[in-house]
C-alpha positions as CSV (number, residue, x, y, z in Angstrom):
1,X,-39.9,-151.7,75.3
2,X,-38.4,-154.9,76.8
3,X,-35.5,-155.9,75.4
4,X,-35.5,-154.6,72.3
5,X,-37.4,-157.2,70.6
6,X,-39.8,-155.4,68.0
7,X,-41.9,-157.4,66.1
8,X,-43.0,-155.7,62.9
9,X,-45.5,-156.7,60.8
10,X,-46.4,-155.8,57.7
11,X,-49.3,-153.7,56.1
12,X,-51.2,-154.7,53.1
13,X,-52.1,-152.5,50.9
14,X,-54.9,-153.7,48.4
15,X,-56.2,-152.2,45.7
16,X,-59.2,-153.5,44.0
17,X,-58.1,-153.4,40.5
18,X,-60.4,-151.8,38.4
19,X,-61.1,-152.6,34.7
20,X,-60.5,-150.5,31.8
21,X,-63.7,-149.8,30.3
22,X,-64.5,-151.5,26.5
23,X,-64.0,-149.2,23.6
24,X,-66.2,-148.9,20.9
25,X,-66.1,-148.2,17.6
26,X,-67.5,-145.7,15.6
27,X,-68.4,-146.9,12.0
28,X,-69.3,-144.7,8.8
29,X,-71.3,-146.2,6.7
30,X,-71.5,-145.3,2.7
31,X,-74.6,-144.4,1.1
32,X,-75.3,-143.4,-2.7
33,X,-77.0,-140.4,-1.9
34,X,-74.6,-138.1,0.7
35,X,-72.9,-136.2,-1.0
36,X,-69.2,-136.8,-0.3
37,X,-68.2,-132.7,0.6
38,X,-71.1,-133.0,3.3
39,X,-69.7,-136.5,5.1
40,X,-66.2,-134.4,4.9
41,X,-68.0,-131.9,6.6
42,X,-70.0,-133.9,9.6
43,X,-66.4,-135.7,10.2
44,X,-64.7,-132.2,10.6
45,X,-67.7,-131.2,13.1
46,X,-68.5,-133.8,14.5
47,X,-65.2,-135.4,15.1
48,X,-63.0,-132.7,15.1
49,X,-61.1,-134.1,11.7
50,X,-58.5,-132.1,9.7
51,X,-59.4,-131.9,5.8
52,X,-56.8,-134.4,5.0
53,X,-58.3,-137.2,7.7
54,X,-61.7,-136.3,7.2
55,X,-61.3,-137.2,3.0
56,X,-59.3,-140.1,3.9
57,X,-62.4,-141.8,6.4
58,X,-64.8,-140.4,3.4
59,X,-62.8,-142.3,0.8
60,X,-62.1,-145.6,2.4
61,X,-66.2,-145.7,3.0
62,X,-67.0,-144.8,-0.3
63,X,-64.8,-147.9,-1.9
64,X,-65.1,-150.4,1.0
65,X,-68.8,-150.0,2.5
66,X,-67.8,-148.4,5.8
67,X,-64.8,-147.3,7.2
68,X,-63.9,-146.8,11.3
69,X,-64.2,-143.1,12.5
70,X,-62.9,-143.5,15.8
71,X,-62.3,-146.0,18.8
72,X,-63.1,-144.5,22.3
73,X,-65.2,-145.5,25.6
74,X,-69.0,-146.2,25.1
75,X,-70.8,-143.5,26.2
76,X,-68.5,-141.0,23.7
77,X,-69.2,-142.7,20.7
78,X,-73.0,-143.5,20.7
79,X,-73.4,-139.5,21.7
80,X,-71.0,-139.1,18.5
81,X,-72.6,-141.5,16.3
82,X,-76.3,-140.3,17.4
83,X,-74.8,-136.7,16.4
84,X,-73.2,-137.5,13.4
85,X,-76.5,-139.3,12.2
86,X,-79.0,-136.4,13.2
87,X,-77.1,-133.6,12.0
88,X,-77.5,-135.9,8.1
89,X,-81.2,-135.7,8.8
90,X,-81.3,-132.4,9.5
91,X,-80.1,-131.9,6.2
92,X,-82.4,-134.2,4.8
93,X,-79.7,-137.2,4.0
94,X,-79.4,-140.8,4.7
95,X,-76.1,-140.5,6.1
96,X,-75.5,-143.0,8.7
97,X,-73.0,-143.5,11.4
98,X,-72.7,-146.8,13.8
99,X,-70.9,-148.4,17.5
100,X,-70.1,-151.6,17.8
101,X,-67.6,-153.2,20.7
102,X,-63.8,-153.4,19.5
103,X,-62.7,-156.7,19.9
């Protein structure tokens, strides 16, 4: 080292910055034929819903149409929705849940 004179330079440090992923929305949607123990049922299954949330979600989509489940990434809700909706015809009911983007 000559005379002492350092010249220090800096590193940069990038990070690309990643993207959260979109959530989606899991909707309920009310029929007149599901009987309302059995949507409390697929919710507390399906969605791992105490009694008292599970009635509340059933309620709401029984007076307003439909009623949001639950917000989370893609790939969890169509795989919740798809079960939701089979486990219905299984049963033999019309019971349908849907995704859609949250906005």
């Amino acid at each position: 080292m000559s005379n002492g004179d350092v010249t220090l330079t800096p590193k940069i440090d990038t990070k690309p910055k990643l993207e959260r992923p979109k959530l989606y929305k899991v909707i309920l949607v009310n029929d007149d034929y599901t009987p309302r123990e059995f949507v409390v049922l697929v919710l507390k299954a399906v969605f791992r819903m105490n009694a008292n949330a599970s009635q509340r979600v059933m309620i709401t989509a029984h007076k307003l149409g439909t009623c949001v489940v639950v917000v989370c990434a893609r790939d969890i809700a169509e795989t919740k929705a798809k079960e939701a909706t089979d486990l219905a015809k299984e049963a033999g009911f019309p019971l349908m849940f849907q995704t859609e983007p949250e906005e």
